[in-house]
Residue, then its C-alpha position, 0 to 999 in steps of 0.5 A: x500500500x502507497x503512501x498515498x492510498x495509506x493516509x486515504x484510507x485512514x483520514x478519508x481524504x479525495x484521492x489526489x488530482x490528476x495531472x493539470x491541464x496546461x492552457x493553450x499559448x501560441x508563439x506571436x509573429x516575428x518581432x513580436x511579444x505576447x506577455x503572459x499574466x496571472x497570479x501566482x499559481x494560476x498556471x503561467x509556468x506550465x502553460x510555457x512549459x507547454x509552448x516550449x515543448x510542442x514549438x522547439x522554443x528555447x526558454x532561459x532559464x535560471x542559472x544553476x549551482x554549478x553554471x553560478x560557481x562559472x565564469x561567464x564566458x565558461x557557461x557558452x558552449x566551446x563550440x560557439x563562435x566567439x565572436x558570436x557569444x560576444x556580440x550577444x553579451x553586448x546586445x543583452x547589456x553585458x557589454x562588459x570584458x571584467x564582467x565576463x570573467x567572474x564568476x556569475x554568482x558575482x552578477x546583480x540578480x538584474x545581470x543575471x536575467x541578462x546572462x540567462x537571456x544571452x544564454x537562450x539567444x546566443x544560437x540564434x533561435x526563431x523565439x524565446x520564452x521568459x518566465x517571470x523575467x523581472x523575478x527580483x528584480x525592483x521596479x526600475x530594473x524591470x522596466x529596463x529589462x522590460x524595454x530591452x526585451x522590446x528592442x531585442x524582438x524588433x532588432x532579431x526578429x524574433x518572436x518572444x514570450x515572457x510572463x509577469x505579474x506586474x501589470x505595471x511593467x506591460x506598458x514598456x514591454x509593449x507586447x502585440x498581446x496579453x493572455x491572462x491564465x486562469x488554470x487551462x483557460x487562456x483569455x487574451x485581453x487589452x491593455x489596462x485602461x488608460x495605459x499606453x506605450x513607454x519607451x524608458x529612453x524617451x525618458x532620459x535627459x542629455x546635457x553637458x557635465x563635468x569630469x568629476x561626473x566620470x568618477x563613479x563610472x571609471x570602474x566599469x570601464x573595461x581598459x582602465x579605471x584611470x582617466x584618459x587623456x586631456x579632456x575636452x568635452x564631458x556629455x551626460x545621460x540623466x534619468x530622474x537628476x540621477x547621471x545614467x551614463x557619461x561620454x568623455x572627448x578629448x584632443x586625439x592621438x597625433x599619429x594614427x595608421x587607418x587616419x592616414x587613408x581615412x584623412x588624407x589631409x591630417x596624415x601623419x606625414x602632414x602632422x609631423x611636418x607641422x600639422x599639428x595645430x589643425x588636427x587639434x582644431x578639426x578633430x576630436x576623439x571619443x575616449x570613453x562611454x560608460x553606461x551605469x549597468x542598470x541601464x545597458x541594454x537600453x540602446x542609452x550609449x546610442x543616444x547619448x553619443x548621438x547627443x555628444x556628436x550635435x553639440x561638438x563644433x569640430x568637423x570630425x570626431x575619431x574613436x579607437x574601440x576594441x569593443x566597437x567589434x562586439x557592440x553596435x552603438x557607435x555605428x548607430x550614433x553615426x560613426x562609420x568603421x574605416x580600418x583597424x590599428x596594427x599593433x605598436x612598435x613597442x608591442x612589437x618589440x616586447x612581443x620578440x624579447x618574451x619570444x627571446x626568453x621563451x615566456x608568453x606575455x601573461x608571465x609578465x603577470x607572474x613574479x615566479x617566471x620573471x625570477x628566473x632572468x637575469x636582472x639585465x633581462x628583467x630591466x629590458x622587460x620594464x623598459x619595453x613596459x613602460x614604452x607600452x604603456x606611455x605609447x598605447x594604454x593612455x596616449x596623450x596623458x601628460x603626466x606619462x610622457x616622461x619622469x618615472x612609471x610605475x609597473x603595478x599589477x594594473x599597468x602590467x595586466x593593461x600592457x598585456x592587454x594592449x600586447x593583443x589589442x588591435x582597436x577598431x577606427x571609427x569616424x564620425x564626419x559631420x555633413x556640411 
């Protein structure tokens, strides 16, 4: 005798249910959402069960244990395109190259519903199902996510399929349609009264602000937290008085190989000859672009780069951008791709002596290789470091062009970093 049959017979209790009867969803077009209601327990997580089983569709799911114990880039499988598992990190808001390294159980739970949507999108699939996508998350970080998922369907042409309990989030999903479950039974239904569409950008503020307004923001930058070059312009993106995202131009490099083809008339031969000074008239470069991570994902660093491009006088505007490969946003504020670095002279020469010791570059990194050489040796690797770092991690910064440097762990991970590094060139050509 089950248990089951034991406690029946003893206490007189009904025999158990039978197996509840999923309610009957169907996939909306391409870009398009339906957002799926109800409350809890009335039956949203196996009507999408049901859907993605009889479809194909893959759902994202919740990270686990094990995957949260990973590192980011370690829950992609091997096979995938790197490139590929980039671009689609970039396009879910984690456009972020420190992020990718942690562990994942380091995310924000809204980092998290990011990664786990990467996760479903990365192959490329026709639709997608979200369960409770705003699942911990507060209000304002589900308004983005909610927006993001918006812009994702459209830009894919994919169809998506997500479910909540709060109503108040329908507005910026802006779904074609709403299906309210009630146990089997499916009920599509408008909107709320009175609700109409909500597009978070529309409710950011762009104006010019100050360098002090990039310190908060230094960290989350992928190739230093120290400040770039002299700066020129400093561009904000405000949401309710709170700074959301900072743009930072400045005077730009001297000598650039793709500006050669690019611009003819700011070549480095015309430069070198005296040049200067024009090139410090007519042009200006981008130098840095950092959004708050509550609010990537949103298409923010397009708008406020767009913004940052009307109000500059300067006929060009330059951006060097090893992330330009992976994220979109400079071509859709209206840069064009015109080349791509070669890597330094310097890098050059770091890159044969380690060759020379029979050591790759992370060794730099590690104090027990590096006390096997000669201390000859060892003061030829600094000396080609501090070349490195004055001449490619922050060209132009005064303070680097003579007098002593110091080769801490940060400036020996960036020098490692710069030996691989081969950035995009964008331009920016204002139209007469």
């Amino acid at each position: 005798m089950g248990h089951l049959e034991y406690a029946g017979r003893v206490f007189g209790a009904p025999p158990p249910p039978g197996r509840p009867r999923p309610a009957l969803l169907a996939l909306p077009a391409p870009g398009q959402c339906l957002a799926v209601t109800g409350p809890s327990g009335a039956g949203k997580t196996l009507a999408l069960n049901a859907l993605a089983r009889r479809t194909g569709t893959p759902a994202a799911r919740p990270l686990t244990r094990q995957q949260l114990a990973r590192p980011v880039l370690d829950l992609f499988e091997p096979g995938l395109p790197s490139p590929v598992v980039l671009r689609t990190l970039a396009k879910t808001g984690l456009a972020d190259v420190t992020l990718w390294l942690q562990a994942a159980r380091t995310l924000s739970m809204g980092e998290r519903r990011r990664l786990e949507l990467a996760l479903a999108l990365v192959r490329g699939p026709r639709a997608v199902i979200l369960d409770e996508f705003d699942a911990h998350l507060d209000l304002v970080t589900a308004q983005a996510l909610a927006c993001t998922l918006r812009r994702l369907a459209r830009e894919k042409n994919i169809s998506l399929v997500v479910s909540t309990h709060r109503e108040e989030l329908l507005p910026y999903l802006m779904p074609a349609g709403v299906t309210e479950i009630r146990g089997p039974e499916a009920l599509a239904r408008p909107l709320a009264p009175g609700a109409r569409p909500r597009d978070l950008l529309d409710e950011f503020t762009f104006e010019r602000g100050r360098l002090a307004d990039y310190g908060p923001f230094a960290r989350w930058h992928y190739a230093s937290a120290r400040r770039p070059g002299p700066v020129t312009d400093v561009f904000v993106a405000r949401l309710r008085q709170e700074i959301a995202g900072v743009a930072l131009l400045g005077m730009t490099h001297l000598f650039l190989g793709p500006r050669n083809l690019a611009l003819p008339a700011y070549a480095s031969g015309i430069v070198a000859r005296g040049g200067a000074a024009r090139l410090n008239q007519d042009l200006r470069l981008l130098q840095r672009v950092v959004i708050h991570p509550r609010w990537r994902g949103l298409g923010l660093a397009t708008r406020l780069v767009r913004h940052a491009l009307e109000q500059l006088s300067a006929p060009y505007v330059e951006c060097l951008a090893e992330m330009g490969e992976f994220s979109g946003f400079l071509v859709r504020a209206g840069f064009e791709r015109r080349g791509r670095c070669k890597p330094s002279r310097e890098a050059g020469r770091l890159m044969k002596s380690l060759e020379r010791l029979g050591l790759c570059p992370e060794d730099l990194l590690n104090a027990d290789a590096l006390k096997a050489l000669t201390l000859a040796e060892r003061e030829r690797l600094d000396r080609q470091l501090r070349g490195l770092c004055r001449s490619r991690i922050e060209t132009g910064h005064g303070t680097l062009r003579g007098g002593p440097l110091r080769l801490d762990i940060e400036r020996r991970r960036q020098a490692v970093m710069r030996l691989y590094c081969c950035p995009e060139y964008f331009l920016f050509e204002r139209q007469p």
